[in-house]
N, C-alpha and C positions, 0 to 999 in steps of 0.2 A: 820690510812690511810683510808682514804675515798673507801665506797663502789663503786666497778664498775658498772658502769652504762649498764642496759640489754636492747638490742635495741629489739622494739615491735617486736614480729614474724607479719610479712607481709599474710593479708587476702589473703585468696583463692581466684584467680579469677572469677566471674562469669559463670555460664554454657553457651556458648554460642546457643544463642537464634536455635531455628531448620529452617532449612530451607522452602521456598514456598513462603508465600505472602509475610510475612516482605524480604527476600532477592530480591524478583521480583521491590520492590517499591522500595528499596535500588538501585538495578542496576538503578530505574526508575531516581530517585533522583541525580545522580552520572552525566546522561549523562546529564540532565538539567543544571547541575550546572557546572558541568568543563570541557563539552566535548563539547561547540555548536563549528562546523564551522569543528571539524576534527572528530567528534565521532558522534554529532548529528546536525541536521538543521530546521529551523524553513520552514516550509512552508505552502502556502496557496491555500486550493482548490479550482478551479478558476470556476469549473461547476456541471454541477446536474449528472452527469453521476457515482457516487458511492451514489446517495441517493437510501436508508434513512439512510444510515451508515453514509454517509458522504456528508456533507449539503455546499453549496456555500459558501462563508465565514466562515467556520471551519478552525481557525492554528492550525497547529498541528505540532509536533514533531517528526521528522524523526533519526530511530536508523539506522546511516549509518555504522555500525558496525555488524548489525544481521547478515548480509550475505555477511560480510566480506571472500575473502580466509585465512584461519590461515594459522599463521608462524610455525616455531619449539616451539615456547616459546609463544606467545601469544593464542593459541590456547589451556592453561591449565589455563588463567585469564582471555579470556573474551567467553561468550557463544554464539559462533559462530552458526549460523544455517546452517543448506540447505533450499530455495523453498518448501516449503511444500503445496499439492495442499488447494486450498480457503486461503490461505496468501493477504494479503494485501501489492501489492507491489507500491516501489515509483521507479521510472523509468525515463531515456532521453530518451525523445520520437525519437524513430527510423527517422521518416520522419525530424524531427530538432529539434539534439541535444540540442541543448540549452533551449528548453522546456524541461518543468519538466510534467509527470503524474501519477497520481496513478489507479491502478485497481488491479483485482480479477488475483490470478495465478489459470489458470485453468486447462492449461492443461502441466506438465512437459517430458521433452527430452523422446521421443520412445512411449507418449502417440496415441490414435485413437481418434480425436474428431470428430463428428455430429451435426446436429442440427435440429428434424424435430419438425415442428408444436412451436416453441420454447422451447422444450423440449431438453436440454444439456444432450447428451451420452457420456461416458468416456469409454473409451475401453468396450464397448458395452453395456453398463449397464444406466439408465437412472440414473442423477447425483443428487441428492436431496442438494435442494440451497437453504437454509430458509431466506437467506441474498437475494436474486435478488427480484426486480418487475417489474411487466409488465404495463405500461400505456395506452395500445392500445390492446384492442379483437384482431384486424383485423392481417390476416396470412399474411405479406411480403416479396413477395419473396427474397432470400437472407438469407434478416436479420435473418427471420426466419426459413427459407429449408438451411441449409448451410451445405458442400459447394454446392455451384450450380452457376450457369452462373451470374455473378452480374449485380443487376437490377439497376444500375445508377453506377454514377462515384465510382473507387475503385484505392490505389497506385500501382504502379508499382511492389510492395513489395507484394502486397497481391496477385496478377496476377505470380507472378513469385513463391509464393505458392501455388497458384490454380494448377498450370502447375508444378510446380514440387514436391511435397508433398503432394498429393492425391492417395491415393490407395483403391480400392474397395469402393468406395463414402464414404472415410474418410479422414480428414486432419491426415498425423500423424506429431506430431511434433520433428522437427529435433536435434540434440546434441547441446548441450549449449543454449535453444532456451527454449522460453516459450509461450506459448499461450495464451492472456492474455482478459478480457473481465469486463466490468464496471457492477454493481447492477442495474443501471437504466436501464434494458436492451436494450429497446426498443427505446433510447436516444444515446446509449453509439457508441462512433468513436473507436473500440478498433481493436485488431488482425482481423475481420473479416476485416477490410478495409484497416489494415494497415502492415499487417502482422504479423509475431513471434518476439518477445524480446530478443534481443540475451542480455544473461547471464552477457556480458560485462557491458549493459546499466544501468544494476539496483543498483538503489543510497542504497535504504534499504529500511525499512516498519517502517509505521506511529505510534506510540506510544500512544500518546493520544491525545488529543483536549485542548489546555488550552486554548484556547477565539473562540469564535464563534461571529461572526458580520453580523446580516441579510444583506449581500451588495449583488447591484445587479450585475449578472453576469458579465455584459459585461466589467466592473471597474476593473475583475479580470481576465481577458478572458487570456491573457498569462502565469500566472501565478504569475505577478508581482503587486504591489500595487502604482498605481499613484494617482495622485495630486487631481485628483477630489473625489475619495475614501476617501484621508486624510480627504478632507474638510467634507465630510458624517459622518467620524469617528466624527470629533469635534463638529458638532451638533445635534448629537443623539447617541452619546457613548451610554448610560445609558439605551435608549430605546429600540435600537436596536441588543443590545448583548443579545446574548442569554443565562444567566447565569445559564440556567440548566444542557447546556451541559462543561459547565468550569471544568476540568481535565477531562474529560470522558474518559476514557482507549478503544482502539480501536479494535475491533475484528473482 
């Protein structure tokens, strides 16, 4: 009678790998590949108000899931955040929804903001921002003394925080509301003009950069990429992409 045949003993599974950068690039990978349009979104930044972080024609990739509300069950598979101050967020712009913007969260719900000489205070403390720049010496009022009486056009939104969310010559900002302000500083149309972000509006935060295309601004001015961009893309793809910033991870 023939020997029975002895089935191999099955290898040990590998150790699984530890977690940090390889899982960060994994989630990175995950939302690239099978998540655009309900997890992630491609978009495009259409002005200079987050340079040098984030340049006129940088796409970038929005994780519309970081600041997702968790459910019972999803909130132990995917990693949800809160607003963490200096976030990078992507946002419907208050004044009209259907623009998309990106800027600095600066100040979160029950925060004190100021702003003298352009120096940002956060509940009383002078705010150290390695990320902003300033392109202008000169002190203007406002932009720079905030809050204070606005020294040209301002919305209706930022006026109905002037007058109701100031206390002791401070903005504080109110529950589910963010206070929100661009790198470029001295360029940037943000909360000081247009008021606080309420909680509802924000899409997610930008992930990385996978193509950069030196285009000029105004091609991109809404957010959207038209017909005379394309045509720019097709004749100077090569020269004009900026292929050093290609994956740049966005902080």
């Amino acid at each position: 009678m023939p020997p029975k045949s002895i089935a191999p003993k099955p290898a040990s599974p590998p150790a699984a790998p530890g977690r940090g950068f390889i899982a960060d690039w994994a989630v990175n990978l995950i939302v690239l590949l099978f998540g655009v349009t309900t997890v992630a979104q491609p978009f495009v930044i259409p002005s200079s108000s987050m340079e040098n972080n984030l340049l006129i024609g940088d796409h970038v990739i929005v994780d519309k899931m970081a600041y997702a509300p968790p459910g019972s069950i999803g909130k132990y598979l995917l990693p949800y955040e809160t607003v963490k101050h200096g976030d990078i967020i992507v946002f419907r712009y208050p004044i009209d929804i259907r623009q998309t913007l990106v800027k600095r969260a600066i100040g979160l719900p029950g925060d004190r903001i100021h702003i003298l000489n352009k120096q940002v205070y956060l509940n009383g403390q002078p705010l150290r921002e390695p990320y902003k720049i300033h392109k202008t010496d000169f002190i203007a009022p406002y932009r720079d003394i905030f809050p204070s009486y606005p020294a040209g056009p301002v919305y209706e939104r930022a006026v109905a925080m002037l007058r109701d969310h100031v206390a002791d010559g401070e903005v504080v900002v109110p529950p589910d509301c963010y206070f929100a302000m661009g790198d470029n500083r001295d360029v940037s149309s943000d909360s000081r003009y247009w008021g606080f972000v309420p909680r509802e509006n924000i899409v997610g935060r930008p992930l990385l950069v996978f193509w950069s295309y030196d285009a000029p601004g105004e091609s991109l001015s809404d957010g959207n990429i038209h017909p005379d961009h394309i045509l720019d893309m097709a004749l100077h793809f090569f020269t004009k992409t900026r292929w050093a910033r290609t994956f740049q991870l966005i902080r």
